[in-house]
C-alpha positions, -999 to +999 in steps of 0.1 A: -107-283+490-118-291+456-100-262+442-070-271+460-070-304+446-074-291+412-048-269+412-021-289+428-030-326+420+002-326+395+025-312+427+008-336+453+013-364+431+050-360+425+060-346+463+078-372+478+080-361+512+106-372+536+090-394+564+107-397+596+128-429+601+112-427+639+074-437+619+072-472+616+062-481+584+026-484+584+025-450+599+050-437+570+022-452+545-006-432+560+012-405+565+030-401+532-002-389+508-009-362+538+027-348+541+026-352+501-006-326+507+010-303+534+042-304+509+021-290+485+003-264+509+040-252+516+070-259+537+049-247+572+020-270+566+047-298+559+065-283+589+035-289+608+020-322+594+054-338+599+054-329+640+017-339+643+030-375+626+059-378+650+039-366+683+009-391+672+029-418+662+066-412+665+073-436+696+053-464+684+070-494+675+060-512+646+024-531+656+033-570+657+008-594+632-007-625+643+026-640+625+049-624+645+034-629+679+034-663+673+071-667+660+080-651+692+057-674+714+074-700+698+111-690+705+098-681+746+090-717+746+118-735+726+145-714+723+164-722+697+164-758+699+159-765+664+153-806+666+132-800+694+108-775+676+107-801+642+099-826+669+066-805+675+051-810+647+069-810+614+040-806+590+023-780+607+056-760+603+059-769+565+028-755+562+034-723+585+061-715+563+052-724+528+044-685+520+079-673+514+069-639+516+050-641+552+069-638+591+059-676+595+082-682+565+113-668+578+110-691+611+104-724+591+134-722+572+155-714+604+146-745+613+148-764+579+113-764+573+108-739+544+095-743+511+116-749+480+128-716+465 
């Protein structure tokens, strides 16, 4: 292997493999450097690391964070009954949603809770 990576680190680096739409995408980010690999091996290993990828993870759906379980916990139980979720507890959603770039973030400011922007 170390020759290998010797040899082709400059082709492994630059292969940009395609990834199949049907990986979600932390899939796609483990399995680029590899197909990036098999690219370089040639097109049977990429043939073949590509079908491994899609029958190991092809007909998962992208895995749900902490973040996102709880946004949709929160819609099973309101709805979209905006006043009714500020109700709840306003500050606690102020907080929730004060990183813009996190899944909480995009639920405060449905409901008028985000942070200034």
């Amino acid at each position: 292997m170390s020759w290998f990576a010797e040899d082709y680190r400059d082709q492994v680096r630059q292969a940009r493999p395609p990834l199949p739409q049907s990986l979600n995408d932390r899939a796609q980010d483990n399995w680029g450097p590899l197909l990036a690999i098999a690219m370089a091996a040639g097109n049977e290993w990429l043939r073949l690391g590509t079908t491994a990828a899609l029958k190991l993870f092809g007909n998962e759906s992208a895995a749900q964070t902490v973040g996102t379980e709880l946004l949709a916990d929160i819609r099973e139980i309101f709805g979209d009954d905006r006043e009714r979720i500020a109700a709840v507890n306003s500050p606690t959603l102020k907080n929730l949603g004060a990183n813009r770039e996190g899944d909480l973030s995009r639920w405060s400011m449905i409901i008028g809770h985000g942070g200034s922007g």
